[in-house]
PQR file with spaces between the fields and no chain letter, atoms N, CA, C, O and H, PARSE charges and radii, in Angstrom:
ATOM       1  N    UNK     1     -10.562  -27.279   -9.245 -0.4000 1.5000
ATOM       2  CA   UNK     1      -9.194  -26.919   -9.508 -0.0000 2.0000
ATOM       3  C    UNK     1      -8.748  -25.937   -8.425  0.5500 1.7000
ATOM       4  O    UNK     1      -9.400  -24.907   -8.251 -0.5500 1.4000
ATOM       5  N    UNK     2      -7.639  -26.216   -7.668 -0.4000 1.5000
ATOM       6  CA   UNK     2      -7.019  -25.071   -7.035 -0.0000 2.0000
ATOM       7  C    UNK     2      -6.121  -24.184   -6.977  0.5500 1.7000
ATOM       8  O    UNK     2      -5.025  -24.710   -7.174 -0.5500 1.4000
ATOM       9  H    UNK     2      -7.110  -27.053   -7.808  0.4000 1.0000
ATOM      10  N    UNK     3      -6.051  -23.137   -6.809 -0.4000 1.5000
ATOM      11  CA   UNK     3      -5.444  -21.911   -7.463 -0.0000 2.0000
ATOM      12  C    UNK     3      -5.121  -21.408   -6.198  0.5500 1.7000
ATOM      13  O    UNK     3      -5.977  -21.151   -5.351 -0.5500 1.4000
ATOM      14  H    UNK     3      -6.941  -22.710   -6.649  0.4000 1.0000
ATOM      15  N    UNK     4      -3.329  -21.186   -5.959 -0.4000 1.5000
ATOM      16  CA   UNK     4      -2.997  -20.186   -4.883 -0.0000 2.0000
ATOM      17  C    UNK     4      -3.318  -18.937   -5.292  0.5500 1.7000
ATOM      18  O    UNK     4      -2.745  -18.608   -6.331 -0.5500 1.4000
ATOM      19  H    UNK     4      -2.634  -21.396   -6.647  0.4000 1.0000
ATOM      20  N    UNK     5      -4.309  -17.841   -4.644 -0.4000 1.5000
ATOM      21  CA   UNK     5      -4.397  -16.518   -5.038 -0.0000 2.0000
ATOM      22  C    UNK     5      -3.529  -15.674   -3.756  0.5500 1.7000
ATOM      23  O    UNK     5      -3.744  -15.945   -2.575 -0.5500 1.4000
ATOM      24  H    UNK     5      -4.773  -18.109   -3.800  0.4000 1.0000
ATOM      25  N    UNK     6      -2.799  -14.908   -4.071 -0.4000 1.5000
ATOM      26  CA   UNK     6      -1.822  -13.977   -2.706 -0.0000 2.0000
ATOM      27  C    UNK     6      -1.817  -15.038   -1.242  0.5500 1.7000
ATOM      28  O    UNK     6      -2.101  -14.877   -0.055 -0.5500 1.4000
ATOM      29  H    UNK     6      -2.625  -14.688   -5.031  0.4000 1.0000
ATOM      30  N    UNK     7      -1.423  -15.953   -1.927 -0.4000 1.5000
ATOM      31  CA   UNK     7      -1.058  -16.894   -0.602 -0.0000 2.0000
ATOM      32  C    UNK     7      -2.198  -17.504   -0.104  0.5500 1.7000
ATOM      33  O    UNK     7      -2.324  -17.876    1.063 -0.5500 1.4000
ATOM      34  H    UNK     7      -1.193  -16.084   -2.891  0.4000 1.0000
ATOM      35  N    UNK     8      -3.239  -17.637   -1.200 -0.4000 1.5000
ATOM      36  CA   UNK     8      -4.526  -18.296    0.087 -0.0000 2.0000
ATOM      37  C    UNK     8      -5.297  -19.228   -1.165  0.5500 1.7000
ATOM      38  O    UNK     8      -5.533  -18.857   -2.316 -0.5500 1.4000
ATOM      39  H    UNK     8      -3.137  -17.335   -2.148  0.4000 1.0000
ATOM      40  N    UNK     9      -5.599  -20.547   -0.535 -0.4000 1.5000
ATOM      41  CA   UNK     9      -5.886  -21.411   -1.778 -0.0000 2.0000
ATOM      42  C    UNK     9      -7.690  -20.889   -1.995  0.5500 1.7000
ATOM      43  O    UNK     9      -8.452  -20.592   -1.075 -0.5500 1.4000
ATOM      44  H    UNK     9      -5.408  -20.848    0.399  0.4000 1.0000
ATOM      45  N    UNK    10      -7.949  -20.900   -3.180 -0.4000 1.5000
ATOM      46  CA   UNK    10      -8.874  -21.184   -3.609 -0.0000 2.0000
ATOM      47  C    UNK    10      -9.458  -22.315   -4.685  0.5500 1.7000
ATOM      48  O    UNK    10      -8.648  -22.708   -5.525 -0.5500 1.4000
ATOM      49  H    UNK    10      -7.330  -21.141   -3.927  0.4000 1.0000
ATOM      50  N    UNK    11     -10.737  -22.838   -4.719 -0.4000 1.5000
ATOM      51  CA   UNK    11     -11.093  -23.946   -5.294 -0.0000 2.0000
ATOM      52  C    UNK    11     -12.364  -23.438   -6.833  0.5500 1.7000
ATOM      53  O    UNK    11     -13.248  -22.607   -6.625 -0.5500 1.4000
ATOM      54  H    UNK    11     -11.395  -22.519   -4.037  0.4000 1.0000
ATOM      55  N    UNK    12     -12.231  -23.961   -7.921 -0.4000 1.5000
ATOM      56  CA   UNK    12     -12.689  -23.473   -9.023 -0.0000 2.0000
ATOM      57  C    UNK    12     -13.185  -24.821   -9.495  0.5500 1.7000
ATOM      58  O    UNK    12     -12.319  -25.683   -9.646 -0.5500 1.4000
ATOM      59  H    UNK    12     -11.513  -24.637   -8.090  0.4000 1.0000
ATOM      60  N    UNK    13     -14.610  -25.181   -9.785 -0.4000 1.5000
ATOM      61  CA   UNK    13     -15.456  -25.798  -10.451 -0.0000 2.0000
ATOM      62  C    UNK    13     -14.345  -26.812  -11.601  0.5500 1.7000
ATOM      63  O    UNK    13     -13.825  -27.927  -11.572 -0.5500 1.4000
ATOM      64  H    UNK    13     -15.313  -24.480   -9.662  0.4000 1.0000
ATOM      65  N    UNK    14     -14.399  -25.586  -12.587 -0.4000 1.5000
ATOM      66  CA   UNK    14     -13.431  -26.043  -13.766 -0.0000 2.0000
ATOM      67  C    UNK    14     -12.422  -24.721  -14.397  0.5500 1.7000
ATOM      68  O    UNK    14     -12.393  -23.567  -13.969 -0.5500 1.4000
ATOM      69  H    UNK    14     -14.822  -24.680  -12.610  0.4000 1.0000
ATOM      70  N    UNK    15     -11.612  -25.321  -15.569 -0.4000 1.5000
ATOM      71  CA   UNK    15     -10.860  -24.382  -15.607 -0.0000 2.0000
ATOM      72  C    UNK    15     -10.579  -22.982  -15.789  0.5500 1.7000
ATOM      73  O    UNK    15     -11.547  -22.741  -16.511 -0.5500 1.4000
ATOM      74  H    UNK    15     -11.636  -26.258  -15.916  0.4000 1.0000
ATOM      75  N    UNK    16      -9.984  -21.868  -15.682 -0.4000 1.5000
ATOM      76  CA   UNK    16     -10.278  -20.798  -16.214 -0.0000 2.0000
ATOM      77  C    UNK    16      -8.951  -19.966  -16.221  0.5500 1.7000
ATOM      78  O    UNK    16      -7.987  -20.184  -15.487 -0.5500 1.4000
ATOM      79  H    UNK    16      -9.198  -22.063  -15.096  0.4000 1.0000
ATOM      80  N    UNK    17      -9.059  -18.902  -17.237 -0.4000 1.5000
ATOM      81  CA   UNK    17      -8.299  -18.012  -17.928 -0.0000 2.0000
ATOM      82  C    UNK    17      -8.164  -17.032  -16.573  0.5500 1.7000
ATOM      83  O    UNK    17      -8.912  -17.073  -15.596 -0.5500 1.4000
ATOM      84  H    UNK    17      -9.842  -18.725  -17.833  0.4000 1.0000
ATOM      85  N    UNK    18      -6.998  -16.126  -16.768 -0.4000 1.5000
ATOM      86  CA   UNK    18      -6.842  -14.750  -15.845 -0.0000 2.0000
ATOM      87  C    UNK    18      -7.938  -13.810  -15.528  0.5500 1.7000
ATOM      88  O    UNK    18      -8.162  -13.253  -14.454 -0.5500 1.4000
ATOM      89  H    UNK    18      -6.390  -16.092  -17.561  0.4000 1.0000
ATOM      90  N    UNK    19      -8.779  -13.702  -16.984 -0.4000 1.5000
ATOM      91  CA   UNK    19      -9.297  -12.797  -17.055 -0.0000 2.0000
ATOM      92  C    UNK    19     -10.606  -13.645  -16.122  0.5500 1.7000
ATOM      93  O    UNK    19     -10.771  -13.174  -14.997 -0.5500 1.4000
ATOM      94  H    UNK    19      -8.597  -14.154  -17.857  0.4000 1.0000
ATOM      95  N    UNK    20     -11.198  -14.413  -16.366 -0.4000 1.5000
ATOM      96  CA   UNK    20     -12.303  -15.121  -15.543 -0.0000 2.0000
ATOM      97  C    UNK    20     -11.941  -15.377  -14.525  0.5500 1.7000
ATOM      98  O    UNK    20     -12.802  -15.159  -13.673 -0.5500 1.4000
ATOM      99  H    UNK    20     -11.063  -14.797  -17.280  0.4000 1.0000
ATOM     100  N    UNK    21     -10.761  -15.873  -14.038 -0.4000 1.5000
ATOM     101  CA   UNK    21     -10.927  -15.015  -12.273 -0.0000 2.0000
ATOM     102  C    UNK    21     -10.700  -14.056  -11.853  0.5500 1.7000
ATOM     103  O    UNK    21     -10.891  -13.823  -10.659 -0.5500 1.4000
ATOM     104  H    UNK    21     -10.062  -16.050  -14.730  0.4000 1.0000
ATOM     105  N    UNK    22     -10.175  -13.107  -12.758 -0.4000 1.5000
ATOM     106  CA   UNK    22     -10.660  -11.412  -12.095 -0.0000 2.0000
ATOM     107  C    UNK    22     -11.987  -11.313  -12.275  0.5500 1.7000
ATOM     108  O    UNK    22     -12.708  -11.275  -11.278 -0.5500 1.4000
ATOM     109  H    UNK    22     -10.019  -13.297  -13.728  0.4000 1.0000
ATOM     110  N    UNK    23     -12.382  -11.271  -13.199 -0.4000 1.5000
ATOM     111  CA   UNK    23     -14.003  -11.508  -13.164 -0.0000 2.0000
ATOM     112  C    UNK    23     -14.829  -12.273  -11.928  0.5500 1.7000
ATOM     113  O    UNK    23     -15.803  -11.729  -11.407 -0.5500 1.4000
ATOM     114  H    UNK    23     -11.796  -11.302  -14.009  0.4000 1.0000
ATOM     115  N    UNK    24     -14.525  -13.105  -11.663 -0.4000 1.5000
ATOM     116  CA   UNK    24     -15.207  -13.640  -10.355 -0.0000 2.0000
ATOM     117  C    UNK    24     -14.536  -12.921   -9.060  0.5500 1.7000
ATOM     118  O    UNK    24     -15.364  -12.846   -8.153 -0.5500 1.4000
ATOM     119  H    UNK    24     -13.734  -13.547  -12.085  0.4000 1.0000
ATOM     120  N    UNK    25     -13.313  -12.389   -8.727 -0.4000 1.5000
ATOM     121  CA   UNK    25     -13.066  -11.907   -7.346 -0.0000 2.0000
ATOM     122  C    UNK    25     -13.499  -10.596   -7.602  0.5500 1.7000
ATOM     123  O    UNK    25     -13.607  -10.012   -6.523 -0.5500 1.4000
ATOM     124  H    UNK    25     -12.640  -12.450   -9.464  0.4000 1.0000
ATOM     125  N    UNK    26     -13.899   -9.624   -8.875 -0.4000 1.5000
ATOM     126  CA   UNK    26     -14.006   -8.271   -9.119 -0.0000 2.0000
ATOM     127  C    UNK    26     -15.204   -8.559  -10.017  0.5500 1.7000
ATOM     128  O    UNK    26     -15.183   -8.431  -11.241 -0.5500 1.4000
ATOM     129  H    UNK    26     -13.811  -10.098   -9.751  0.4000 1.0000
ATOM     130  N    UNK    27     -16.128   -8.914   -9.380 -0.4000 1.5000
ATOM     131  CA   UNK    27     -17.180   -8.805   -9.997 -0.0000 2.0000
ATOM     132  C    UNK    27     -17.781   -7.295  -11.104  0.5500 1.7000
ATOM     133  O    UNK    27     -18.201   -7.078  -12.241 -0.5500 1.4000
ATOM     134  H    UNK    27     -16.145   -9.019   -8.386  0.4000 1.0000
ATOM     135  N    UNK    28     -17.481   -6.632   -9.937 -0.4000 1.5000
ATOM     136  CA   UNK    28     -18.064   -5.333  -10.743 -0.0000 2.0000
ATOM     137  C    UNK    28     -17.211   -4.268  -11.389  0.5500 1.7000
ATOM     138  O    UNK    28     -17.651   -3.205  -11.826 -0.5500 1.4000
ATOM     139  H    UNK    28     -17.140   -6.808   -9.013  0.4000 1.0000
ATOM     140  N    UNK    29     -15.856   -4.681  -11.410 -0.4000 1.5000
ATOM     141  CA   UNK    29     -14.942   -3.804  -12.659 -0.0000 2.0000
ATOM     142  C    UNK    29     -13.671   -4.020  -12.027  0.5500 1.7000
ATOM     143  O    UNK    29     -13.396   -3.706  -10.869 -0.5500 1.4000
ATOM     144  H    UNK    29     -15.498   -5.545  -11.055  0.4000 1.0000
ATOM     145  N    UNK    30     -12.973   -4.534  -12.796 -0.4000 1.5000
ATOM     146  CA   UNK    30     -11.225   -4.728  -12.541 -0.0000 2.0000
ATOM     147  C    UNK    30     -10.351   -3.508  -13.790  0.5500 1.7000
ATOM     148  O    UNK    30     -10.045   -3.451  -14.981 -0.5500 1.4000
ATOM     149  H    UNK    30     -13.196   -4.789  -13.736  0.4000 1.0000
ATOM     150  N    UNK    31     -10.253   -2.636  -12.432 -0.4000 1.5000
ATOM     151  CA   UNK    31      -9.693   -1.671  -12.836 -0.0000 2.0000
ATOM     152  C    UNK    31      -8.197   -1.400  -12.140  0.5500 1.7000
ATOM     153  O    UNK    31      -8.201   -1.534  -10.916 -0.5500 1.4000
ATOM     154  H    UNK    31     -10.502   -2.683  -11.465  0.4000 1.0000
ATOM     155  N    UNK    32      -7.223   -1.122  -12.602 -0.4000 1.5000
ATOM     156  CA   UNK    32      -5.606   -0.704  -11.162 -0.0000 2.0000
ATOM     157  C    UNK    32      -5.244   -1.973  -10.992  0.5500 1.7000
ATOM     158  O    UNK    32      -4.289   -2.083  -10.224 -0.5500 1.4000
ATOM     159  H    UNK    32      -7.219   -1.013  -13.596  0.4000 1.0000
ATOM     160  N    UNK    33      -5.758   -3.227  -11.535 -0.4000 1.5000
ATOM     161  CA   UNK    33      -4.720   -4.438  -11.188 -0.0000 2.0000
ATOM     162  C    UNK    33      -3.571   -5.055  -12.322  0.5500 1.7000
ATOM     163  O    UNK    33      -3.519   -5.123  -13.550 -0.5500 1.4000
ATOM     164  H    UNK    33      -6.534   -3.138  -12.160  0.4000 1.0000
ATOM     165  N    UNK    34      -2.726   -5.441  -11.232 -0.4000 1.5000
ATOM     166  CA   UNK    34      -1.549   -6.003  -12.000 -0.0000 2.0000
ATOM     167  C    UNK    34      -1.488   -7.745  -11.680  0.5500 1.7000
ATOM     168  O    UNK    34      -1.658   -8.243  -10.567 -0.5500 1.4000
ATOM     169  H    UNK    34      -2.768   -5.386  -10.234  0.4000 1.0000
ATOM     170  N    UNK    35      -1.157   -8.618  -13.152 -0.4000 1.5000
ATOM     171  CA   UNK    35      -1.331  -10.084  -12.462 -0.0000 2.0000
ATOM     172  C    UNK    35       0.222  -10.267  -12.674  0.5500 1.7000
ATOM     173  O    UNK    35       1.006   -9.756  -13.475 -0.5500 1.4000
ATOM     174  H    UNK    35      -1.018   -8.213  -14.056  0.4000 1.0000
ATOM     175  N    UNK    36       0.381  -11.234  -11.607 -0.4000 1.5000
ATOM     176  CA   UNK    36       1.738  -12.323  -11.738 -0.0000 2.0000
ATOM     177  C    UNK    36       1.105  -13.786  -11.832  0.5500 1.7000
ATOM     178  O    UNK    36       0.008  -13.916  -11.289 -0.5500 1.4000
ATOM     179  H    UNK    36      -0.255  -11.649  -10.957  0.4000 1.0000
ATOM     180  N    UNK    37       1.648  -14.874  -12.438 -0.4000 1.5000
ATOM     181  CA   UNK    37       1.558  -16.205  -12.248 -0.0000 2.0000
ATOM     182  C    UNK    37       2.706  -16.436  -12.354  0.5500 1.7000
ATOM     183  O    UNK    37       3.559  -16.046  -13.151 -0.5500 1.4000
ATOM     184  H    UNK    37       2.540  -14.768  -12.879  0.4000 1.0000
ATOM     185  N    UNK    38       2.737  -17.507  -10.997 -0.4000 1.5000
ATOM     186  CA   UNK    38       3.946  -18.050  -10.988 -0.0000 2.0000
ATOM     187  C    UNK    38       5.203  -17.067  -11.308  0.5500 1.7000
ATOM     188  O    UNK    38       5.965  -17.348  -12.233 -0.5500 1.4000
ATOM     189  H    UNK    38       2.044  -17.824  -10.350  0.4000 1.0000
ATOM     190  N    UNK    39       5.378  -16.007  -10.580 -0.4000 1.5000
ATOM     191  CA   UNK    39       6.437  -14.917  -10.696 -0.0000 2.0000
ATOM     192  C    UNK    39       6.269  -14.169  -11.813  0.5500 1.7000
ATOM     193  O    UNK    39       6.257  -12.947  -11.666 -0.5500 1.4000
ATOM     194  H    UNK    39       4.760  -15.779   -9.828  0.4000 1.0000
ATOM     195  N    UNK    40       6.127  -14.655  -12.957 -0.4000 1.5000
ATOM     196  CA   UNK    40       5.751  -13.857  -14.367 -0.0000 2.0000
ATOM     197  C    UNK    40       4.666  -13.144  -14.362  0.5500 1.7000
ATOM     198  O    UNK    40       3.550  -13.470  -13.959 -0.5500 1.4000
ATOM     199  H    UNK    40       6.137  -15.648  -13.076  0.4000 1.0000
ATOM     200  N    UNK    41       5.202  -11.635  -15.063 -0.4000 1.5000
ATOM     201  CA   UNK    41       4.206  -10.568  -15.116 -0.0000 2.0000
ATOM     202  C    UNK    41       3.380  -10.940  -15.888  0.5500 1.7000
ATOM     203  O    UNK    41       3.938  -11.287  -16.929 -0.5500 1.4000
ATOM     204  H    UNK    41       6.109  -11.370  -15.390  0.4000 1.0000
ATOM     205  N    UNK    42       1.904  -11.100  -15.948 -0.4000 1.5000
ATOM     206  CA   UNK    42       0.494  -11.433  -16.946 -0.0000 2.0000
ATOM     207  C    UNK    42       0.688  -10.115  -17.850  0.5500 1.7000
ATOM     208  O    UNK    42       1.638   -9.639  -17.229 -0.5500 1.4000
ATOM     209  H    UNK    42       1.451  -10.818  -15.103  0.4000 1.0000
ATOM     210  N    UNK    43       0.466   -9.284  -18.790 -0.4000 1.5000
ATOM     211  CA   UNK    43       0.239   -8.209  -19.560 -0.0000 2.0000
ATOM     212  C    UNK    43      -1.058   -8.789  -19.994  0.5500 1.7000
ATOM     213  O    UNK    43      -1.329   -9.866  -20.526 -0.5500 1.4000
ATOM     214  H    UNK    43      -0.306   -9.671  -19.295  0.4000 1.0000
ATOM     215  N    UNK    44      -2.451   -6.859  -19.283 -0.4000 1.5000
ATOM     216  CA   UNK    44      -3.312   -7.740  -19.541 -0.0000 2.0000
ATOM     217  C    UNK    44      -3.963   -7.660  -20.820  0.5500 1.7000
ATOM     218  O    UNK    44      -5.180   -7.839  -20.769 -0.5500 1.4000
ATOM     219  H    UNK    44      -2.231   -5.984  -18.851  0.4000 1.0000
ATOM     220  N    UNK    45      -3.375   -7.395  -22.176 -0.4000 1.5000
ATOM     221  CA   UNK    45      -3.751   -7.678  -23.137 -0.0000 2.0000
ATOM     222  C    UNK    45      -3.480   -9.751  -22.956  0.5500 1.7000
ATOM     223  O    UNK    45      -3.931  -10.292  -23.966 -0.5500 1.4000
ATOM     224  H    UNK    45      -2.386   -7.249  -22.217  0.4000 1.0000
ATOM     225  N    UNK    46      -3.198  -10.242  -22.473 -0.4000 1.5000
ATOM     226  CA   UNK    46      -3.120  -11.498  -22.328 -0.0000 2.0000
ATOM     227  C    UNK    46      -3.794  -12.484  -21.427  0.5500 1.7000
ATOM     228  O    UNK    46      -3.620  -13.695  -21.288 -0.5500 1.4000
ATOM     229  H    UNK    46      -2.832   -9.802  -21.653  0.4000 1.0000
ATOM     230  N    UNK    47      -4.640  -11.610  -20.835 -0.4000 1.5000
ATOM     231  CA   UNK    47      -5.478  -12.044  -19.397 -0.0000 2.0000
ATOM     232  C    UNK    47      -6.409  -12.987  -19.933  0.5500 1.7000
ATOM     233  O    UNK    47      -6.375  -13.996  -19.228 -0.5500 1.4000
ATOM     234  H    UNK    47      -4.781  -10.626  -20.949  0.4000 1.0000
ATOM     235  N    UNK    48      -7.505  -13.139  -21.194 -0.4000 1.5000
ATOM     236  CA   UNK    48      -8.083  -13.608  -21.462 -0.0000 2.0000
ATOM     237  C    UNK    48      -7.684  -15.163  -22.409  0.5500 1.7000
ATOM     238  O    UNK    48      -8.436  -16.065  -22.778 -0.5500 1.4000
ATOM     239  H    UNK    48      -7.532  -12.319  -21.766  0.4000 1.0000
ATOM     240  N    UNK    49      -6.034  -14.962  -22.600 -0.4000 1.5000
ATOM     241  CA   UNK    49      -5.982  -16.321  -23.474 -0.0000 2.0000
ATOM     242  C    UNK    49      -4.555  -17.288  -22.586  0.5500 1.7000
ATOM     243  O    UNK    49      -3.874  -18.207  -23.040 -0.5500 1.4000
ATOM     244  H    UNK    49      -5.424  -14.229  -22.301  0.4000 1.0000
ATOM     245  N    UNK    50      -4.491  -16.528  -21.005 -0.4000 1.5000
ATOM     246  CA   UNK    50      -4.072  -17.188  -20.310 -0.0000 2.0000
ATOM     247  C    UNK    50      -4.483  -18.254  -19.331  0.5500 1.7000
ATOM     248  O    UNK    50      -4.940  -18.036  -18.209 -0.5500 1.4000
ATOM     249  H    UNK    50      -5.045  -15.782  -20.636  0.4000 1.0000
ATOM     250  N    UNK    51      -4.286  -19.343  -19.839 -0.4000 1.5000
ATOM     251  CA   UNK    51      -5.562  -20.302  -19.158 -0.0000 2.0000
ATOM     252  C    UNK    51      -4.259  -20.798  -17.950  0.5500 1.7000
ATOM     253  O    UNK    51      -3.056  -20.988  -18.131 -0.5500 1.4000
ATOM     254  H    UNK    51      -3.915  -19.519  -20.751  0.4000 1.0000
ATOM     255  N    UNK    52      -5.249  -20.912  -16.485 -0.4000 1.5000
ATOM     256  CA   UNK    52      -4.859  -20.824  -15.342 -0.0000 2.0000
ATOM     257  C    UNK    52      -4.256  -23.025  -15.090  0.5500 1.7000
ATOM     258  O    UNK    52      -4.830  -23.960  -15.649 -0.5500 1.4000
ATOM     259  H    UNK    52      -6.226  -20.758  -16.337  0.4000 1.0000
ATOM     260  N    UNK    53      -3.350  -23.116  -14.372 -0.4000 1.5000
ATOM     261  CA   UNK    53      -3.168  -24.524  -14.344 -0.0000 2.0000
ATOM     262  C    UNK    53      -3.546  -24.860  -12.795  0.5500 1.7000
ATOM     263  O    UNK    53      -3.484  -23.914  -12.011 -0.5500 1.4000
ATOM     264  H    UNK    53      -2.884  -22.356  -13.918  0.4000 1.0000
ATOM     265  N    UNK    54      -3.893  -26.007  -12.347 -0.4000 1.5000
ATOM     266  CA   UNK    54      -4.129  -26.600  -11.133 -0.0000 2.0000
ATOM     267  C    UNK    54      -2.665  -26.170   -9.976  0.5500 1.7000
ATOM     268  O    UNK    54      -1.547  -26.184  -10.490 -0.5500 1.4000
ATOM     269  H    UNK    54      -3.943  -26.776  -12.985  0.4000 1.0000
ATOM     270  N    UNK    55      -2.736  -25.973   -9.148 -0.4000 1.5000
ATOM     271  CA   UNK    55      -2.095  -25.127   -8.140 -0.0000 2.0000
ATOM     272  C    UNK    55      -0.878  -24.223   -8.788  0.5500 1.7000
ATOM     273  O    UNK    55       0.323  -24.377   -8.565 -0.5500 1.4000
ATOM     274  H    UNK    55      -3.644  -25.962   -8.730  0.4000 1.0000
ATOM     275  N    UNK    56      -1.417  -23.356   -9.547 -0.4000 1.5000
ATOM     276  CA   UNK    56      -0.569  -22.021   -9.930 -0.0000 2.0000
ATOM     277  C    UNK    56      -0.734  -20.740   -9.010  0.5500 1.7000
ATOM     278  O    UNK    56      -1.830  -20.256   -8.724 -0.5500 1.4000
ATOM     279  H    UNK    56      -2.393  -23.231   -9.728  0.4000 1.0000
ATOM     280  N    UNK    57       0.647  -20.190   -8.527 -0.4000 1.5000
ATOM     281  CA   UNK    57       0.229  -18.822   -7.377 -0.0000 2.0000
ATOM     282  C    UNK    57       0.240  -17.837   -8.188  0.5500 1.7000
ATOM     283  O    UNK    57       1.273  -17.514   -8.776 -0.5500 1.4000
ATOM     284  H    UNK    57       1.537  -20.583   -8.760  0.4000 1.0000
ATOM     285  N    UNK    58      -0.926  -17.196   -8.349 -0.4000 1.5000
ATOM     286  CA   UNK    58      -1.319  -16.074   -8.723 -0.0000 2.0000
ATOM     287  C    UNK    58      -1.191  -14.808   -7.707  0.5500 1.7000
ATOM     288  O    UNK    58      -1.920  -14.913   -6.721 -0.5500 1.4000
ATOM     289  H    UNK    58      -1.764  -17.458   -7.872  0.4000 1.0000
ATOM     290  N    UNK    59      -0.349  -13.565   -7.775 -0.4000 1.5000
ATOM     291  CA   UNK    59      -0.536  -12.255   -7.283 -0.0000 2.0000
ATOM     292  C    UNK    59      -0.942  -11.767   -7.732  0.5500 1.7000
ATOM     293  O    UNK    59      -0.769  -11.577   -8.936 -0.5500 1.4000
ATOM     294  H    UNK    59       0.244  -13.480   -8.576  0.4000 1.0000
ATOM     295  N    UNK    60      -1.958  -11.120   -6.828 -0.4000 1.5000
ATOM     296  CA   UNK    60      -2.750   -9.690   -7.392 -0.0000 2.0000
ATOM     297  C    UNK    60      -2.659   -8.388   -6.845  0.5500 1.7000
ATOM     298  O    UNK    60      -3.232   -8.160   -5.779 -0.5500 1.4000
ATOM     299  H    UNK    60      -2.099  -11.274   -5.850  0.4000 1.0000
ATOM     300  N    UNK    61      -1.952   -7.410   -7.486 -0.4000 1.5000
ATOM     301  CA   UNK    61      -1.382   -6.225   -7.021 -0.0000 2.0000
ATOM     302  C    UNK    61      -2.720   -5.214   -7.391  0.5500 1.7000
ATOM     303  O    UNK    61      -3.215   -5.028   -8.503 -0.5500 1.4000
ATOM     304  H    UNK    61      -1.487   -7.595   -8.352  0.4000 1.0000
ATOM     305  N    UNK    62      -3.053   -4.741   -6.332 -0.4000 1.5000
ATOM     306  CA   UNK    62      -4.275   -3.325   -6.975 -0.0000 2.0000
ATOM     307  C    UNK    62      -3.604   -2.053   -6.244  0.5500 1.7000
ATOM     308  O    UNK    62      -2.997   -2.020   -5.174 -0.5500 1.4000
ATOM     309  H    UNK    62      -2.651   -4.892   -5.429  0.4000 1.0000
ATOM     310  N    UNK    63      -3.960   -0.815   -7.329 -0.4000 1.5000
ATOM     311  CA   UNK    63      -3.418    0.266   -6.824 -0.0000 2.0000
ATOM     312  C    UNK    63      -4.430    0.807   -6.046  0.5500 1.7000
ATOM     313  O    UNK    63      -5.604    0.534   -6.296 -0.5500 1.4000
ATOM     314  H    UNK    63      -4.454   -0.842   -8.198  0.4000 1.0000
ATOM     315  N    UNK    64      -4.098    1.590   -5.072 -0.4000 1.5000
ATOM     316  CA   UNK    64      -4.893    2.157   -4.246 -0.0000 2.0000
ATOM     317  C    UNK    64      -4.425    3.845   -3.904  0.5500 1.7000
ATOM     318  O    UNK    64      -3.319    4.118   -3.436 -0.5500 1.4000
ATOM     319  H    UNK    64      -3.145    1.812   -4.869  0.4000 1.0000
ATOM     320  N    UNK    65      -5.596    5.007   -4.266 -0.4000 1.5000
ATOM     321  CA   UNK    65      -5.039    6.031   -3.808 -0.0000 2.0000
ATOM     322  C    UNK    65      -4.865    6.937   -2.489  0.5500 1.7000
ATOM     323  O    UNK    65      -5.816    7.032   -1.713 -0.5500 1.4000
ATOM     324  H    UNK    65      -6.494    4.785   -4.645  0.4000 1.0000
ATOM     325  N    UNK    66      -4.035    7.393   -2.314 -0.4000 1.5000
ATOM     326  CA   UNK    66      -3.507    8.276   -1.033 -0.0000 2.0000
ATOM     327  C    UNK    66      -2.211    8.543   -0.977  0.5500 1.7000
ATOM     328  O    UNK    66      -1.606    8.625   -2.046 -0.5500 1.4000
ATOM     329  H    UNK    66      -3.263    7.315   -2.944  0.4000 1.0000
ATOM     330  N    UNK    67      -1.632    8.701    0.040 -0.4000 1.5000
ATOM     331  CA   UNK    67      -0.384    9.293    0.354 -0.0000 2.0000
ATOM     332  C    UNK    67      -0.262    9.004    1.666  0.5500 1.7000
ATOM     333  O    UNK    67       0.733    9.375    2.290 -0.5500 1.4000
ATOM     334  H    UNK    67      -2.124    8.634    0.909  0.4000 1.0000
């Protein structure tokens, strides 16, 4: 299945929810991110029962600190 992520395709076995591909690009803790699909804000109390469709663009906004 392929999934635009911030403009760059990626390819997925089979299907999956928001939360399972933050899980696979943030392996070790997704913390400071914000999702869009397809322009719509994800809220991530919803990350896990949003199941992803074959070429949907996903943004992924992470905060980062400094000034």
């Amino acid at each position: 299945m392929e999934i635009i992520v911030n403009g760059q395709s990626r390819e997925f076995a089979e299907p999956l929810s928001v939360q399972q591909l933050l899980s696979a690009l943030f392996p070790d803790q997704i913390k400071g991110v914000a999702v869009a699909v397809n322009q719509s804000v994800i809220p991530k109390m919803a990350w896990a029962g949003h199941a992803l469709q074959p070429y949907d663009r996903v943004m992924l906004i992470t905060a980062t600190q400094g000034g």
